[in-house]
N, C-alpha and C positions, 0 to 999 in steps of 0.2 A: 850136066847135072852133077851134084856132089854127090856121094859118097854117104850111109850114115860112119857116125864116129864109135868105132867100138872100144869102149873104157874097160882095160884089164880089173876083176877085182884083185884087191891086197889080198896074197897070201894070207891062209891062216894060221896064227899061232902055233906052236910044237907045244905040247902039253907043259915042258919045263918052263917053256914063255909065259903060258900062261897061269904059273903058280904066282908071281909076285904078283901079278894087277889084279887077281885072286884076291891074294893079302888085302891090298890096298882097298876091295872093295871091300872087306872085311870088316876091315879098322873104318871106314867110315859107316857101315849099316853100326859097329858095336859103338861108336862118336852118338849116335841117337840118342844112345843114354848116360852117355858123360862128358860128351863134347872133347875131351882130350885126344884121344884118338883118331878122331879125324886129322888132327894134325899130324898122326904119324902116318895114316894116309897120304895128307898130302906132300909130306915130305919124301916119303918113300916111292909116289910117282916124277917125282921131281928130280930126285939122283937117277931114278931108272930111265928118265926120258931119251935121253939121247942115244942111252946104247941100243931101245929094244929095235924089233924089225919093225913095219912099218904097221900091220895091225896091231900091233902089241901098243906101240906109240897113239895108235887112234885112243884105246881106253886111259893113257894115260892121261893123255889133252883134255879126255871128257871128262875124269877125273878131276883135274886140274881148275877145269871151268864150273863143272860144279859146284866148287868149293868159293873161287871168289863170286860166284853168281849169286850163292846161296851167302856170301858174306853181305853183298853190296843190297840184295832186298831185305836180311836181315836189320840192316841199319836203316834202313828206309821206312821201316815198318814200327822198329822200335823208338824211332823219334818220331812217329808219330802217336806212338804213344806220351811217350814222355810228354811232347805239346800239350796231346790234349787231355793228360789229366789235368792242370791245372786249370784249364779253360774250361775245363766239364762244370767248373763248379758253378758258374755263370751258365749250365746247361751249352753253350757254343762248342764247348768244345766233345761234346758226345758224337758226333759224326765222325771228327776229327780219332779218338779210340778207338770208335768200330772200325773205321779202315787199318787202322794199324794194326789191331787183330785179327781181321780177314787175311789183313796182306799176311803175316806169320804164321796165322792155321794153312793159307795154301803154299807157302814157302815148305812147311813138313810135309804136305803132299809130293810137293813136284820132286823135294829131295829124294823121298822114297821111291816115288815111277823110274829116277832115272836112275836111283842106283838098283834098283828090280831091271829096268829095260837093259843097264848096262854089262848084269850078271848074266844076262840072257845068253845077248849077243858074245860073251866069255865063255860061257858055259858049252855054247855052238863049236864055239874055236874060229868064229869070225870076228872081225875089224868092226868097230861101231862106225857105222856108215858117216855119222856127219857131228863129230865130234865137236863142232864149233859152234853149234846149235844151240840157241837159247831154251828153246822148250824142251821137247823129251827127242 
């Protein structure tokens, strides 16, 4: 018979650890309302990536994936706007808008859960358990 497998958890962050991915969520909640700052978010989990300890690194990763997650449904969504306004005008393309504005009102959701779920698990002084995760 085996054995179960017991998986150590990552260390928690030391309070100093966790002032910068602090910042970084910071600058991405204040990015909500002017988009610039996220990129100092995510530049600033990007230099810090390699040095921090290994929780510390989980929020940045989530960070990180956040960012081009939230780029790549962003584009996704906004061309399909773009398509279908001009096809709307032939009425075809009205289904084609409404998804691309579904997809973007729930692209502001999911950005917000995760960076709420990921203050959370900061605020704790744990490791975001599954940084690589598409959803929350």
């Amino acid at each position: 018979m085996s054995e179960p497998v017991h998986i150590e958890p990552l260390p928690a962050p030391t309070t100093f650890g966790r002032l910068l991915p602090a910042s970084a969520y910071a600058l991405y909640f204040i990015g909500l309302a002017n988009g610039v700052t996220i990129l100092l978010g995510l530049i600033l989990a990007y230099v810090n990536r390699d040095k921090a300890d290994a929780a510390t690194r989980s929020h940045y990763d989530f960070l990180i994936g956040t960012f081009w997650l939230g780029i790549a449904w962003a584009v996704i969504g906004s061309m399909l706007v773009i398509v279908g306004l001009p096809l709307s005008l032939v009425l075809i393309g009205l289904p084609v808008v409404a998804l691309g504005w579904i997809i973007l009102s729930l692209l502001g959701v999911w950005f917000i859960a995760r960076l709420v779920i990921g203050s959370i698990y900061l605020a704790r002084g744990e490791a975001y358990p599954r940084p690589k995760a598409w959803l929350i």
